[in-house]
N, C-alpha and C positions, 0 to 999 in steps of 0.2 A: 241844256248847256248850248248856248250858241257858237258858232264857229266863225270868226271872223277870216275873211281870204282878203290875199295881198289881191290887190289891184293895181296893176302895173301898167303905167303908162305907154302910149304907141312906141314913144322913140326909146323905152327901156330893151335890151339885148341881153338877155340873163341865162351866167349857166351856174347851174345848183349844185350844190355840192353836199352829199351827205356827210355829217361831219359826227354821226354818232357815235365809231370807236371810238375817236379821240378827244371827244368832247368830256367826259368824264373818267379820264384814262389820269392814273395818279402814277402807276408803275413805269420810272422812268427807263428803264431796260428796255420796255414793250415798246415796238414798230410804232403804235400810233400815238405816244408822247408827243404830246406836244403843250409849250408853256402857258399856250391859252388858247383862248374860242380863236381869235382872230389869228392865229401861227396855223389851228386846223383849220380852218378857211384857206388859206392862201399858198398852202402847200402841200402837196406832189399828187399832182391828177394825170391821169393818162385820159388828156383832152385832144383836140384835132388842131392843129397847129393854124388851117386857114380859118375856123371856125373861133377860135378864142382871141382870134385877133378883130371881131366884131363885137365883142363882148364889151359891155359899158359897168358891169356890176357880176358882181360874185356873191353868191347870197349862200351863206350853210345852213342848214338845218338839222335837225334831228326830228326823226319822226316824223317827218315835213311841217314842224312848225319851223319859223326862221329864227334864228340865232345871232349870227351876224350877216352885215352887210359890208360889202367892200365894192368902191371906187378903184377899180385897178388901174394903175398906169404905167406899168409895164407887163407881160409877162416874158417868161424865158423857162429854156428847158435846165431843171435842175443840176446840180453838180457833183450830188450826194449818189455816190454809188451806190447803196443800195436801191436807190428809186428812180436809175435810170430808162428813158425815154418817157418821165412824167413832169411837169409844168408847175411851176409857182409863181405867183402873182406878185407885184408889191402895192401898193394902196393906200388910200386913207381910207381906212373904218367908219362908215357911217354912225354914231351914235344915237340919231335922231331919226330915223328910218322913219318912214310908215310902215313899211314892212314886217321890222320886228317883232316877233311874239304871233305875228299871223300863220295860216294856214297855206301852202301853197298846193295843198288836192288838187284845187280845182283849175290848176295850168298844167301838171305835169302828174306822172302814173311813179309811182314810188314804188320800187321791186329791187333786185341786186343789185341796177347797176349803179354806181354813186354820185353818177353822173347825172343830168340832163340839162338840156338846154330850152329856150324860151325867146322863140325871135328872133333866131339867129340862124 
C-alpha cells in the first residue's frame, strides 16, 4: 500500500489538530460532540495565542491522515465554560484540498499531544 504525504507549500503555516475523539463521537452528552468534521477542527484547542495568529490553515486529522482543511480567518479564545482558556477558529472549509485523505508523518511526530504545528 502506498502512502501518499501532504506536501505543503513554503508560504503554508499549519497547526494540526487531532480530531479523532470527535470525529466519530455520535453520544451527544460526550465532551467531544461535535455536529461534524469541520465543528471538530475549529474548536477548543489549547493553542499559543502568538503562535495561531500566524497560522494560515487548520488541518484535522485522525490517525494523521487529514480530514478536514480550514482557511481560518479569525480565531478567538472560546466562551464555553467548560473549555476555558482554549481557542476556536472560524473559516472556510477547504473542500478541494490536496491535502485531504493524505498522510501528514512525514512533517510532524503523532503522540498525545493533539496539537502540532508546521511553520510556524
Amino acid at each position: 500500500m502506498e502512502i501518499n504525504y501532504i506536501e505543503p507549500l513554503e508560504s503554508d503555516r499549519i497547526l494540526f489538530v487531532n480530531i479523532k475523539n470527535s470525529y466519530n463521537c455520535t453520544d451527544k452528552k460526550s465532551m467531544y460532540y461535535r455536529e461534524s468534521a469541520y465543528e471538530a477542527t475549529r474548536k477548543y484547542w489549547k493553542v499559543s495565542s502568538s503562535r495561531v495568529s500566524k497560522v494560515n490553515l487548520v488541518v484535522g486529522h485522525v490517525d494523521g491522515i487529514v480530514k478536514v482543511v480550514i482557511e481560518p480567518t479569525q480565531s478567538y479564545p472560546t466562551q464555553d465554560t467548560r473549555f476555558k482558556g482554549r481557542y476556536e477558529f472560524d473559516g472556510e472549509q477547504l473542500f478541494d484540498s490536496s491535502y485531504l485523505g493524505k498522510s501528514i508523518h512525514n512533517l510532524v511526530r503523532i503522540g498525545q499531544n493533539p496539537i502540532n504545528y508546521f511553520n510556524v
